[in-house]
C-alpha positions as CSV (number, residue, x, y, z in Angstrom):
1,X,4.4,-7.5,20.1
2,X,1.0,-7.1,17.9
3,X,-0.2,-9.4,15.8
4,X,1.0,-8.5,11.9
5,X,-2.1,-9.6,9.2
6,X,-1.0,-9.7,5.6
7,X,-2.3,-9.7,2.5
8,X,-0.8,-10.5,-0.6
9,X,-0.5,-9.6,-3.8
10,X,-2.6,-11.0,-6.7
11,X,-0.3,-9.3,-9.3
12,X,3.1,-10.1,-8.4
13,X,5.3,-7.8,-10.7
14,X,8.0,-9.3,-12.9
15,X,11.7,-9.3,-11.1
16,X,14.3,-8.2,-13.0
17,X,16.4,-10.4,-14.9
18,X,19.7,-8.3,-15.7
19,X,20.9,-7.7,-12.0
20,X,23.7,-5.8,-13.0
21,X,21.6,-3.0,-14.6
22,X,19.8,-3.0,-11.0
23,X,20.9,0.5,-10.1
24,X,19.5,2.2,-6.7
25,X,16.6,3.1,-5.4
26,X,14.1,2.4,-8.7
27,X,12.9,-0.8,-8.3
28,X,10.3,-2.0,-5.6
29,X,9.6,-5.5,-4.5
30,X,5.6,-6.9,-4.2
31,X,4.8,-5.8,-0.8
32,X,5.7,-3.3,2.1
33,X,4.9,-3.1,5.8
34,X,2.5,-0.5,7.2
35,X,1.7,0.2,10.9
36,X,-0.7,3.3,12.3
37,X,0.2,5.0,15.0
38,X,-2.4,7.5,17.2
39,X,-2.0,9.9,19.9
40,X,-4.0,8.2,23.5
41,X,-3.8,4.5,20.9
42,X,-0.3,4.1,20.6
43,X,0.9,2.0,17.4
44,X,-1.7,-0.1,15.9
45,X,-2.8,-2.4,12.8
46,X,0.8,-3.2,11.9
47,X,0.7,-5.2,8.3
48,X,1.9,-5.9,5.2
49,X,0.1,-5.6,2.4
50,X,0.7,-5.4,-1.8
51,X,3.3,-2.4,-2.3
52,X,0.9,0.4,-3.7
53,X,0.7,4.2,-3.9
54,X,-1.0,6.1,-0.9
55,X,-3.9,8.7,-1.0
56,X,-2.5,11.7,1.5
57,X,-4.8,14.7,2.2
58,X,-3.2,18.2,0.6
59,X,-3.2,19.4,4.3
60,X,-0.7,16.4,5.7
61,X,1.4,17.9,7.8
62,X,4.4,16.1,6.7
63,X,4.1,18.4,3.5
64,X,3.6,21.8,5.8
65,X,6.5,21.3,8.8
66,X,8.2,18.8,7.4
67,X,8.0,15.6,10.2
68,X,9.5,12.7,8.3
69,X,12.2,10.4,8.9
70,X,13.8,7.6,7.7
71,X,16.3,4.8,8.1
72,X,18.3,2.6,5.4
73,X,19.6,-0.9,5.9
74,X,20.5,-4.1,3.6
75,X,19.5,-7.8,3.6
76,X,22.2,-9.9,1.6
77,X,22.3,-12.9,0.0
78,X,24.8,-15.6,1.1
79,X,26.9,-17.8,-0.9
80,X,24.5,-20.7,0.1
81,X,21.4,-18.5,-1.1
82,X,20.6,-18.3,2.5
83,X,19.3,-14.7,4.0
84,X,20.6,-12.4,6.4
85,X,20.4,-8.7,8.0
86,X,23.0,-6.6,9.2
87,X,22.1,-4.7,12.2
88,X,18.6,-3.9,11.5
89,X,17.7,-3.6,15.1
90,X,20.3,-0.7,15.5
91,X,18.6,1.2,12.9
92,X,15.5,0.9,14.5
93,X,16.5,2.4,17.5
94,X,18.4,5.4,15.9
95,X,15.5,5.9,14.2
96,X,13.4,6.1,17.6
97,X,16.5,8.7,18.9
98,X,15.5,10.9,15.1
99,X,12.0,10.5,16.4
100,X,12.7,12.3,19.5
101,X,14.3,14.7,18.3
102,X,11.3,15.5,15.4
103,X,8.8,15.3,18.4
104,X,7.6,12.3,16.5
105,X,6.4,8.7,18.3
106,X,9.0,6.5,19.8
107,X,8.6,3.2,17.2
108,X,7.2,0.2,18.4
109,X,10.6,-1.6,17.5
110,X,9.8,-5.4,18.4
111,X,6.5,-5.1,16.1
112,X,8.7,-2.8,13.3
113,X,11.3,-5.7,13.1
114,X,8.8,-8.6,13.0
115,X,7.6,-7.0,10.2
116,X,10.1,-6.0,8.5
117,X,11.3,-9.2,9.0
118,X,8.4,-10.6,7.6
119,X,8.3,-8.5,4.9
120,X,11.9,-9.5,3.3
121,X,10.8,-13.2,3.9
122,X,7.5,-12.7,1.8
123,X,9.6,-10.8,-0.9
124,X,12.7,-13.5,-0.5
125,X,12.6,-13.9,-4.3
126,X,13.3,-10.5,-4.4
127,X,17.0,-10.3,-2.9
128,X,19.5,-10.5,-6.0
129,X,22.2,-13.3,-6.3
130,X,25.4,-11.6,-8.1
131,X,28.2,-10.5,-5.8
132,X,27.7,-7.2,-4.5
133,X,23.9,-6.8,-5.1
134,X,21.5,-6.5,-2.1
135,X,18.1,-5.7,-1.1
136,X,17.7,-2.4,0.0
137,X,15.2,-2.2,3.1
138,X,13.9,1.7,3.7
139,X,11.9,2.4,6.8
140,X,10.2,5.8,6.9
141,X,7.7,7.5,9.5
142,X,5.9,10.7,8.4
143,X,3.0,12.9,10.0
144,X,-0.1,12.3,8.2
145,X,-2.7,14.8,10.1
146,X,-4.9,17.2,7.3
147,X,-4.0,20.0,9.4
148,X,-2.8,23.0,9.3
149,X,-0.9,25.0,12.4
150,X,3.2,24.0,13.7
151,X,2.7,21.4,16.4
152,X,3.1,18.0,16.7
153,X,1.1,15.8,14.7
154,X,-1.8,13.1,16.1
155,X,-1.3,10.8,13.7
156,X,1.7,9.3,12.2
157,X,1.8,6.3,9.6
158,X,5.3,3.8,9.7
159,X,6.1,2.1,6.5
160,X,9.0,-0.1,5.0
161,X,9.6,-0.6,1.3
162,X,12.6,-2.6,-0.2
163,X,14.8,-2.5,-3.5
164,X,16.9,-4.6,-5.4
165,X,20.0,-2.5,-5.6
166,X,22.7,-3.7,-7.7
167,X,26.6,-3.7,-7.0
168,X,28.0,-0.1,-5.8
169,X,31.3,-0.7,-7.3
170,X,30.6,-2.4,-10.7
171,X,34.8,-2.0,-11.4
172,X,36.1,-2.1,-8.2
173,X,36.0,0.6,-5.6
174,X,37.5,4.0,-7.4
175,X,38.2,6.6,-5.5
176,X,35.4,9.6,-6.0
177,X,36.6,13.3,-5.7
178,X,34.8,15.2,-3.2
179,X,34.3,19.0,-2.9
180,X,34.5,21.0,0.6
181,X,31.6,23.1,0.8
182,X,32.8,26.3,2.9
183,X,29.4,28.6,2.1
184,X,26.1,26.6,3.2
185,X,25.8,24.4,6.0
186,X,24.2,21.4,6.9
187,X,23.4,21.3,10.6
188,X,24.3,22.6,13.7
189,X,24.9,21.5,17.5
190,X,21.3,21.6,18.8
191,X,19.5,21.1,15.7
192,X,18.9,17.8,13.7
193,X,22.0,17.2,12.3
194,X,22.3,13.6,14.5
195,X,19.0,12.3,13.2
196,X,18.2,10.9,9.7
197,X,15.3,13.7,8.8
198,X,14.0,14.3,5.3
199,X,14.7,18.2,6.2
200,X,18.6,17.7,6.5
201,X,18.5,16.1,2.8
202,X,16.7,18.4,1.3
203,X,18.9,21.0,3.0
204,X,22.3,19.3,1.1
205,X,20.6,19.3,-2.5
206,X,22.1,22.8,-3.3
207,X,25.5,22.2,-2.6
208,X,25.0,18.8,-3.8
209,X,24.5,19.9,-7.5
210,X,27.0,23.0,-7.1
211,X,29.8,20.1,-6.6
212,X,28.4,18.0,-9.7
213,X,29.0,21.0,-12.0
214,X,32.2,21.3,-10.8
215,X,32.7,17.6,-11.3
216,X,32.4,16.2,-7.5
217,X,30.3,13.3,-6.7
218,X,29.8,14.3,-3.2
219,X,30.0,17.4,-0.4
220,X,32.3,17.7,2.4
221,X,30.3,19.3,5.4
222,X,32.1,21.7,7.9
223,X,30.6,22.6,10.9
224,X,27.9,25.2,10.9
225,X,29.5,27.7,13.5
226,X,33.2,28.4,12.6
227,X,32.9,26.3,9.2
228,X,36.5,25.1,10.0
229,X,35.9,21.3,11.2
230,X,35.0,18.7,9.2
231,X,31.8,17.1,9.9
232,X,30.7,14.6,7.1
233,X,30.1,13.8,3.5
234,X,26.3,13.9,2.5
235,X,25.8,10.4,3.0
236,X,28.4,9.2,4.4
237,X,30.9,9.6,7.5
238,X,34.4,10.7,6.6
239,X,37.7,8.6,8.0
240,X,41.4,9.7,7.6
241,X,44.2,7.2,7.8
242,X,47.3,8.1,8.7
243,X,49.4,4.8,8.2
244,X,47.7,2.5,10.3
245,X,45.9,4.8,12.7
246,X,42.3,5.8,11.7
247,X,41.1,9.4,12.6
248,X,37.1,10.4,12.4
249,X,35.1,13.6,13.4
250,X,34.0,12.5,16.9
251,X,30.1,13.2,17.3
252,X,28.9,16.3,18.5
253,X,25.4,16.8,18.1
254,X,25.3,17.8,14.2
255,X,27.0,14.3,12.8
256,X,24.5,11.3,11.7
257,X,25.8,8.0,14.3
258,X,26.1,6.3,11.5
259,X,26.1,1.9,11.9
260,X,29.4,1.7,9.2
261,X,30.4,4.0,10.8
262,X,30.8,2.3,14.2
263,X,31.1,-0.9,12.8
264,X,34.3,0.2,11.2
265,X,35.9,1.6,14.0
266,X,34.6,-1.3,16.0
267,X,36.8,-3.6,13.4
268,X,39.5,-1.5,12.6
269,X,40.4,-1.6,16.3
270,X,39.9,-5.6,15.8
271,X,42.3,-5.4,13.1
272,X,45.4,-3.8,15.0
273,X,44.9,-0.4,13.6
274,X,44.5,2.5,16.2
275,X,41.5,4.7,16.0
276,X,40.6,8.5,17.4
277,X,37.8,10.4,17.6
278,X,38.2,14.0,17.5
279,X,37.9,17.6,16.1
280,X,39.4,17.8,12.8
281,X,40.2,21.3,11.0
282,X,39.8,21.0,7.2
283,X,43.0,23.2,6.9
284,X,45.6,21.0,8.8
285,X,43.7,17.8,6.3
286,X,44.9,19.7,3.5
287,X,48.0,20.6,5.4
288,X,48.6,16.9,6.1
289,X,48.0,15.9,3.0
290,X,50.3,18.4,1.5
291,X,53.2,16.9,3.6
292,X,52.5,13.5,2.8
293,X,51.3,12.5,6.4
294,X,48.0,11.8,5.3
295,X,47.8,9.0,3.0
296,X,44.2,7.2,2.8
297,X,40.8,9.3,3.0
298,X,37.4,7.6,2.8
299,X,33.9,7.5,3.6
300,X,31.3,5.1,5.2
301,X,27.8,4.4,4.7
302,X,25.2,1.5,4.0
303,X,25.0,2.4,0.2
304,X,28.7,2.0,-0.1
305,X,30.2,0.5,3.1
306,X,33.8,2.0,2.4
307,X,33.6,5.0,-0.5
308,X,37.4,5.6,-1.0
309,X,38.3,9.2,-1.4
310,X,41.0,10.2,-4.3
311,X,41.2,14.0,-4.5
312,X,39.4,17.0,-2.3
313,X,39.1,20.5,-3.1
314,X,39.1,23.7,-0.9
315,X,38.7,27.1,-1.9
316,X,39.6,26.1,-5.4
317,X,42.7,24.0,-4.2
318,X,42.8,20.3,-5.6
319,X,44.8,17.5,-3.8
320,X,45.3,14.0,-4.6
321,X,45.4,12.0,-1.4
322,X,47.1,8.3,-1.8
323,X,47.8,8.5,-5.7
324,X,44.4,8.6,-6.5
325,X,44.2,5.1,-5.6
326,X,42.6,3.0,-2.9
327,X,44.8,2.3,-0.2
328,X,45.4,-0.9,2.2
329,X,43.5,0.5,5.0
330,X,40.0,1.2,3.3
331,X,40.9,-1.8,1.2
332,X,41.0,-4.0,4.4
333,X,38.1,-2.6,6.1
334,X,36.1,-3.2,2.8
335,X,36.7,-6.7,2.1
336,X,36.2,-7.6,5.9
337,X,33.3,-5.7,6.7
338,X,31.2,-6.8,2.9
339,X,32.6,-10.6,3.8
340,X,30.5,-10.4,7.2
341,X,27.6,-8.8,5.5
342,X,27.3,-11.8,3.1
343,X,28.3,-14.7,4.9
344,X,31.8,-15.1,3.6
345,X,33.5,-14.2,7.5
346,X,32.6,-15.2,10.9
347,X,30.5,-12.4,12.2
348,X,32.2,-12.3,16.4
349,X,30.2,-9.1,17.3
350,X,26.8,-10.5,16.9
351,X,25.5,-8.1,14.1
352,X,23.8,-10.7,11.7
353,X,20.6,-11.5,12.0
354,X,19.9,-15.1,9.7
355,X,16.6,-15.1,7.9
């Protein structure tokens, strides 16, 4: 592992006071971690320094063919005001298995977790207190080479920056409608649907804000072929309960692995409740929902953990699904999974890392 330097800041900024106005994603702590890496080098002069904005050549090639990716994971807050991680190193390594696929650098992971450990220690002050609230850690890799011409960059810069996000659910997790998009597509088999690329965000925007007109918070991906199986939500995986036994889209190529997403199945099982991974056609959803076999829908992610599901439409055809309520199942999950993140259960599968 290098050696990380750090400077920092003379001008710490002013935390916020009012954590429950935190929101997401618009606040940055004092610092972020920086590491180089070069073509015949290897990763070099990993280091955190004060959180600042960065001079980029117009001729980057992150801005021409689109080589970025990124990762998002949480630090929380325990009831003893103690610190701690949730799987970070699992992030890192997906976010070696996106750079693969981007024809990017594997990341020098030991040297990217010492920092970013490091990083949340020197911005401790940073991580909120009230219930719900974490600090939200973003590591992102982009090509930096003033070049242009499609190939593989020479040069790629790793960074981490962190947020103060406030409480997802500020009344209690209410089910969000979702709409099943049927024209565009997201990804498919063989392309970079399994990694966490800026291109496949950029490529959900569309449908994203043809759902909000129609009053949707999220999109329902079908596969990019046949656009008959669903795949996921936009940032989050989709789960089905059926009583007590949990159905997901099994991963094919074009579905993000998310780390909810296996740590739910990983404690559903734990909790007694069956699980299956398989191809699931949007028409026998609505079918099952129709006949009252399905009865719990919901998605998982880091922003939300569970993100119960109260209504879906298809080709213009609404369904409630469980009353438009939260049901027991993503109820469970919820409080069991959030009560390892923050201390409040034993974690037995060795995902917390203690700052």
């Amino acid at each position: 592992m290098k050696e990380i330097t750090v400077e920092k800041t003379l001008a710490p900024k002013a935390r916020p006071q009012d954590e429950s106005k935190l929101g997401f994603g618009s606040i940055f702590t004092d610092h972020m971690f920086l590491m180089d890496y070069f073509k015949g080098e290897g990763w070099v002069n990993p280091r955190i320094v004060p959180y600042g904005s960065f001079t980029l050549d117009p001729s980057a090639m992150v801005f021409h063919y689109g080589q970025a990716i990124f990762e998002g994971t949480k630090c929380y807050r325990r009831a003893d005001g103690g610190l701690q991680l949730f799987r970070p190193q699992d992030n890192l390594a997906r976010m070696t298995r996106s750079a693969a696929r981007m024809c990017m650098p594997a990341l020098d992971e030991q040297t990217a977790l010492e920092g970013l450990k490091k990083l949340v220690e020197i911005d401790a002050d940073w991580v909120p207190h009230q219930p719900g609230t974490s600090l939200y850690i973003r590591p992102t890799m982009i090509a930096l080479d003033p070049q242009l011409g499609v190939h593989a960059a020479r040069h790629y810069l790793f960074f981490i920056i962190c947020s103060p996000v406030g409480s997802y659910y500020k009344e209690g997790l209410k089910p969000v409608g979702i709409y099943v998009e049927d024209e565009y597509v997201r990804a498919v088999r063989g392309g970079t649907g399994f990694t966490k690329c800026a291109g496949n965000y950029a490529a959900s925007i569309l449908a994203g804000d043809i759902a909000e007109k129609k009053g949707y918070s999220q999109v329902l991906w079908l596969d990019g072929v046949e656009q008959k199986y669903v795949e996921e939500v936009g940032s989050m995986n989709m789960m089905f309960a059926y009583g007590s036994h949990i159905v997901t889209p099994m991963l094919n190529g074009s579905i993000l692995p998310g780390i909810t997403r296996d740590s739910i199945l990983t404690l559903a099982q734990q909790l007694g409740y069956t699980v299956e991974e398989k191809r699931l056609a949007i028409a026998d959803i609505f079918e099952d929902i129709r006949a009252g076999r399905l009865t719990e829908a919901f998605g998982t992610g880091t922003a939300a953990v569970i993100s119960p599901v109260g209504e879906l439409c298809w080709k213009d055809e609404k369904l409630v699904i469980g009353g438009g309520q939260i049901g027991p199942v993503a109820q469970k999950l919820y409080d069991t999974l959030t009560g390892i993140q923050y201390g409040r259960i034993p974690d037995e599968n060795g995902w917390i890392m203690k700052l």
